[in-house]
N, C-alpha and C positions, 0 to 999 in steps of 0.2 A: 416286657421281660419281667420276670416273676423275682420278689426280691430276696437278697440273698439273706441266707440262715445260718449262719454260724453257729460250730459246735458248741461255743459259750452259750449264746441267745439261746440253743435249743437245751441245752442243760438248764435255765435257767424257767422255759415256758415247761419241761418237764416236772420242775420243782412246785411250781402251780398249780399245773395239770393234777400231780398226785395230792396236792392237798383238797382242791376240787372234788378228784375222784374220792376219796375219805368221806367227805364232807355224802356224798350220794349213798356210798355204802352203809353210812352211819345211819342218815337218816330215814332210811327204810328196812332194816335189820331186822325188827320186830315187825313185820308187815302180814306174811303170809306165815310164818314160823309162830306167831304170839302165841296160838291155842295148841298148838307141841311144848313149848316152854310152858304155858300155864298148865298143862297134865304132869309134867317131868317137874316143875316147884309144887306140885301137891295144895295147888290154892283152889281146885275143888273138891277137896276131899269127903267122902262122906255126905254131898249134894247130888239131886237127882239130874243133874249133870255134870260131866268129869271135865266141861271146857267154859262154861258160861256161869255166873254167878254171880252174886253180890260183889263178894270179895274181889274175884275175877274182875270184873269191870272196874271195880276202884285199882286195882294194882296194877292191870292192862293200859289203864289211863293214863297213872303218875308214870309207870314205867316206858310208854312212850314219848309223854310230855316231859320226862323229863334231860331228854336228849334236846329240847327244846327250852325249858329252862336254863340249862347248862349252856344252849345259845345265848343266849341272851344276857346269862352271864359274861362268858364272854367275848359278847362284842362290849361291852362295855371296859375291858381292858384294851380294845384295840386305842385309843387316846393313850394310854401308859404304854404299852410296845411300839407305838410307830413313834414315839422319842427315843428310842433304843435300837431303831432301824430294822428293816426287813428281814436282814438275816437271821437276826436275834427270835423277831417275830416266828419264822415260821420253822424253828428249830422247835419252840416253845410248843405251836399245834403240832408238830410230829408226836413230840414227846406227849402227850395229851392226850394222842391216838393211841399213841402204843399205852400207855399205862390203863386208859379209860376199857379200851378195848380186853385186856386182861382180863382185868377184874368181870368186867360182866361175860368175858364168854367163860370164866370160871366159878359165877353166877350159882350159889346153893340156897341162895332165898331171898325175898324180895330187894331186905336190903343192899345187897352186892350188886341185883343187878340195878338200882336206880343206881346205887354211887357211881359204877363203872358207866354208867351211857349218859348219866351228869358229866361227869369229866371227858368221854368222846363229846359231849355237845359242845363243850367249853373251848373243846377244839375247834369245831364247826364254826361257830362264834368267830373267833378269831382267825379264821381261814379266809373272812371278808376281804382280809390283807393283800388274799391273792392276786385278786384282780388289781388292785392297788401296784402292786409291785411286778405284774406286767405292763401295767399303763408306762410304770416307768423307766423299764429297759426297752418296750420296743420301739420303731420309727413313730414320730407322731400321726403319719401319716395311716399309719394301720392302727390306730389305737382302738378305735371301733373293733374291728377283725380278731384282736388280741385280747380283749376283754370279755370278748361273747367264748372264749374259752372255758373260761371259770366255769359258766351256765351248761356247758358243751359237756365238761367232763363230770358234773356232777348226775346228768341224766344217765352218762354213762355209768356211773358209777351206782346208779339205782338200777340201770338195768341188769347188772352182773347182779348184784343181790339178790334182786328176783327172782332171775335165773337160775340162783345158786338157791335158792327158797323152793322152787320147783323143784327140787330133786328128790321132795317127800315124796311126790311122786300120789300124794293120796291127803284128804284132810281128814280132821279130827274126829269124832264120833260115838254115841258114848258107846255103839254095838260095832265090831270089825265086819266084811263083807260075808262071813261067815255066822253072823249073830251072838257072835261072842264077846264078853266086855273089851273094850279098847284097849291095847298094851301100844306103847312106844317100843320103840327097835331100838338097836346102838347105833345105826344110823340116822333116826329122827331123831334122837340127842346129838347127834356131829352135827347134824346139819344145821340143829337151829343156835348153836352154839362156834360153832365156824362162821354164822352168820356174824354174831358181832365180831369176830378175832379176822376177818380178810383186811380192816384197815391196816395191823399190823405190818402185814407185807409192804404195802406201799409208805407208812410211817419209815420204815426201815431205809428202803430208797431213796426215799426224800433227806435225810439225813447225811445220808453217804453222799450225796450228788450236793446238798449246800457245806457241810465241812472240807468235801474235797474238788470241788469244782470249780461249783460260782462259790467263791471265796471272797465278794469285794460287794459295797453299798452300790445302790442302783446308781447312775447316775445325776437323779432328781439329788439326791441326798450328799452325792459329791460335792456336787455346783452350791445347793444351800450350804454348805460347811467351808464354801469357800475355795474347795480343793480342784481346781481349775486344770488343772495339769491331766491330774486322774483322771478328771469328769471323758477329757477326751481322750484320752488312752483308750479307757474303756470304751466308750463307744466306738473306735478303733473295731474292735475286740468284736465287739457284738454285733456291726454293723459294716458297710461297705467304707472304704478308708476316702472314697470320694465325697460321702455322705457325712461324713465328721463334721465342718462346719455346721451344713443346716441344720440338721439333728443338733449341734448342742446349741445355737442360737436358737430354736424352739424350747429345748429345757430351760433354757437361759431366762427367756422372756418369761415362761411362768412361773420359776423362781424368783423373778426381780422383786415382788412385792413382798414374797416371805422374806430374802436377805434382810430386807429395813423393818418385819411386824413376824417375826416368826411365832409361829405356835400362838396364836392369840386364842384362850379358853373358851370354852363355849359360851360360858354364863355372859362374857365378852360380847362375843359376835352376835346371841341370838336379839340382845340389845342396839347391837347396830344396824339401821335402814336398810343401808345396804346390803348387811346379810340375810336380813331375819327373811327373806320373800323365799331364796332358793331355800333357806335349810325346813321352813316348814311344808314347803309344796313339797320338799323331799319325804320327809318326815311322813304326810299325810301318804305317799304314794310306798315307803315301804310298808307300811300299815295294811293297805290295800293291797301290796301284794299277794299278805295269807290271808286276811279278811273276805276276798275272794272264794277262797276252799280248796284252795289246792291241795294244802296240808292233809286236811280235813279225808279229799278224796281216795287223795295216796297210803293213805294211813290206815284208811275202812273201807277200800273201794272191795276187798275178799265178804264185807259183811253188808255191805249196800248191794251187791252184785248176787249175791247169796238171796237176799230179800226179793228179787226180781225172776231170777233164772235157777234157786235152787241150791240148797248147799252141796253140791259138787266138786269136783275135781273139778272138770270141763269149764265150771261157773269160774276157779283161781284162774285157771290159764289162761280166760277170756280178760278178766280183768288186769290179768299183766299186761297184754296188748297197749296199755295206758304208756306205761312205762316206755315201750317201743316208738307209739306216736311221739312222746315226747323228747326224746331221743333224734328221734328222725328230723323234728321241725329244728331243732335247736341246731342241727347240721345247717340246714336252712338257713336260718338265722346269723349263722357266720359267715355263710356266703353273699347274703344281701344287706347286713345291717351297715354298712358303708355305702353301699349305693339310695338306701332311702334315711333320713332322719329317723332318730329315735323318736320323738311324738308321733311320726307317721306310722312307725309297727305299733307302737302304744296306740293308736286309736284303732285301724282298723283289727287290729288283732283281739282289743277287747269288743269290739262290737262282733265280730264272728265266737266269743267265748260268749259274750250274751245272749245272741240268738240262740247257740245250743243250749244252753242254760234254760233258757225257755221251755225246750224238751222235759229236760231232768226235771225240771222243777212240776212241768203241771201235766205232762202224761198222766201220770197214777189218778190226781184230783179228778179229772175228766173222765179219764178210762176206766177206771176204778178195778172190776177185773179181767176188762178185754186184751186179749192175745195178741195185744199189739204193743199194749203197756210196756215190758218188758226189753222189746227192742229198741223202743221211741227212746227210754230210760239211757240204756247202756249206747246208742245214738247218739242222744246231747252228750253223757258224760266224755265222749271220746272228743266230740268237737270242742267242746269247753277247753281240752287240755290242747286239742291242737292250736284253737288260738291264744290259750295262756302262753305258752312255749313259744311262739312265736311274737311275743309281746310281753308284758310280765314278767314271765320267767327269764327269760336271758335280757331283756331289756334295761329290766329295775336296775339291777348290778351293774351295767356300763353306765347309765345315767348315774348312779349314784358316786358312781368313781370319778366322772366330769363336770357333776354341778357346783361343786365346790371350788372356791380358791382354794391356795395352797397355805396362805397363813390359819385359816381354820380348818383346814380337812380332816384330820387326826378326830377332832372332838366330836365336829357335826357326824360325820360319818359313823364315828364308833354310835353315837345317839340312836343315828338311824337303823344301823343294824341291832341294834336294841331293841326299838319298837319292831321292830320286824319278827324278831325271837320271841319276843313277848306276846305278841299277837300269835302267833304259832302254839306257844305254847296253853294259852288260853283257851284258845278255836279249836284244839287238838282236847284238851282233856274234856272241855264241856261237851265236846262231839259226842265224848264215847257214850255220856248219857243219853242224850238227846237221840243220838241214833235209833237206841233201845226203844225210844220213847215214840220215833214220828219220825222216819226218814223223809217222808214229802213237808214236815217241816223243817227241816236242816234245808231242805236244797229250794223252798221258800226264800228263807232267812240270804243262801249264797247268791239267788237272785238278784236280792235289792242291791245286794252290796257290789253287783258286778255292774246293775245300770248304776247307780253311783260311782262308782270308780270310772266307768265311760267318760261321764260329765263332767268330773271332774278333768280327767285328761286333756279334754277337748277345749275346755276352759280357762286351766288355770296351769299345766304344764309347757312349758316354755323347751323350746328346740335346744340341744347341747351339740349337735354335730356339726363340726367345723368353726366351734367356737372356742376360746380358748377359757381353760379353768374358770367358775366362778363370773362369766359374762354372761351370762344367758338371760338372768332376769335384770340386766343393768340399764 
């Protein structure tokens, strides 16, 4: 019998859901639309190309990396908001969206649009929370199911962008199909500029639905403060009223160590034996999730795809396909990540990103200009993302919201999601040179890093499913 969903719980996994979704919108905005905006800001000006440039590529760079900085910023507030509680928390990323979002889809020159998609990333950043504050309204028993949300809706939320990025309907070039100089439309200005403003919509709802709905601390946060009565009320509320005892003797027991050592600091825990083992296998395995090249692929797969099959239309639409597999597995991934352990989709699903990876990486070296080059390329890259998505991608986030105890969660986590930004934003703006320079060494370079991250996995990452908070490596 399928369990029940209350109108509170679903008001409350929507609230998630839309910060999620944000989170996908944002950070693929600038994907397929970059070389419309960079002709519409005038940063080729007067070059014998109106889309590619010196300039171009330094401001392409920061302007994408910096939606990634502004992660990383902050997840490093997540430690300061999760003392202020959830709701506080993700009032703060709405607000963030809508403001960040503004500013850059009102974007008149470089500097507007980095401030504005620094400030949307600062959201993103702090959107980590979400899955956090699903773990802890729903059953424990779906915690698994309820976390692989976050990953779920953020694919979605890259796929609508794209979507909505396709509607140029044509790419950039410095001659129109007619041989005439390139003009933009007032439609290729909406579009690429509607690009960054669609998180507003859902900032907006996310809003309306926490001041007037879910109006109360999660549970986890009840039971820590002591407030015993609420704790189960709400759960009441969220859950089946049969289901009140177990559910809050589960939150119960993973709160008992925060009530007597609450919020212990990082600098704290990373000193203590006991913790130091999860927070750095964490640590190393957020790192690895963009070290990988996810980022990297989603960010330039229109100019890596270009380089294979052609600057075409035909060649975007092909490389959105990325975005659909990854979409689709991540469905997957919600439907199975309860029935298999997390290490278990973390190995095999990197060992199927490795293998295609293989592809990407040493077609070109081999084939050099044979006609097969081409498909072998856009092959691996599709595999690579199917089994990222199915491991990596929606896996890292649930793992990372279960490795933890609860008296250090707040710091080690915000840490993690830190490295994780940080590495994104690095692998993301060095890409854009390096592409320029040697795309069979970029996907060289994601090679190694994928059979390393394998190894690692298989080695030194320890099982979290059906254990409770912070037991994994004890």
């Amino acid at each position: 019998m399928a369990p029940k969903i209350s109108p509170l719980l679903l008001s409350g996994v929507a609230i998630a859901s839309l910060a999620a979704l944000n989170f996908g919108l944002s950070s693929v905005s600038f994907n397929i639309s970059k070389e419309f905006a960079i002709v519409d800001l005038g940063w080729c000006l007067n070059e014998s190309s109106i889309y590619d440039c010196e300039k171009s590529q330094l401001y392409a760079g920061l302007a994408n990396g910096s939606t990634f900085i502004g992660a990383a910023i902050g997840s490093l507030l997540i430690g300061f908001f999760g003392k202020l509680g959830r709701r506080i928390s993700l009032m703060v990323i709405n607000w963030l969206f809508i403001v960040g979002s503004i500013i850059a889809m009102a974007s008149v020159n470089f500097g507007m649009l980095f401030v504005g998609r620094l400030i949307s990333g600062m959201g993103i950043g702090l959107s980590a929370l979400a899955p956090v504050f699903l773990v802890e309204i729903c059953n424990p028993d779906s915690r698994g199911a309820f976390a692989v949300i976050y990953p779920l809706f953020i694919t979605f939320g890259q796929l609508l962008s794209t979507g909505w990025q396709l509607l140029h309907m044509r790419i950039v070039d410095n001659l129109d199909q007619f041989g005439k100089p390139f003009a933009l439309t007032d439609m290729d200005k909406f579009i690429w500029r509607a690009a960054q403003g669609l998180p507003i919509i859902c900032a907006v709802i996310g809003l309306v639905l926490v001041h007037f709905v879910f109006k109360f601390d999660t549970p986890c946060e009840l039971i820590a403060a002591g407030k015993t009565d609420e704790a189960r009320d709400l759960i009441a509320k969220l859950h089946d009223l049969t289901l009140v005892d177990k559910i809050y003797n589960e939150f119960d027991r993973d709160q008992e160590v925060a009530k007597t050592t609450p919020n212990i600091p990082f600098l704290r825990a990373i000193k203590n034996p006991k913790y130091r083992k999860p927070i750095i296998h964490s640590f190393v395995l957020a790192a690895l999730q963009q070290l990988t090249g996810i980022t990297i692929l989603t960010s330039n797969v229109a100019e890596l795809f270009a380089q294979f099959m052609g600057r075409t239309y035909k060649s975007t639409v092909m490389c959105s396909l990325i975005n659909i597999i990854n979409f689709i597995c991540t469905i997957v991934l919600s439907l199975i990540i309860n029935k298999y352990g997390r290490k278990t989709l973390l190995t095999y699903g990197m060992a199927v990103s490795t293998l295609f990876c293989t592809l990407a990486a040493f077609s070109k070296p081999i084939g050099k200009q044979a006609s097969w080059v081409g498909i072998s390329t856009a092959v691996g890259s599709f595999g690579f993302v199917l089994g990222f998505a199915l491991s990596m991608g929606g896996v890292t986030w649930v793992y990372l919201s279960e490795v933890y105890a609860n008296e250090y969660k707040n710091g080690a986590y915000s840490i993690a999601v830190f490295i994780n930004w940080l590495c994104a934003s690095i692998s993301l703006i060095v890409s854009e040179f390096l592409i320029s320079y040697s795309e069979v060494l970029v996907n060289v370079i994601l090679f190694g890093f994928c059979i390393f991250n394998l190894l690692y996995v298989i080695f030194f990452i320890k099982e979290t499913k059906g254990v409770p908070p912070g037991k994994a490596y004890d």
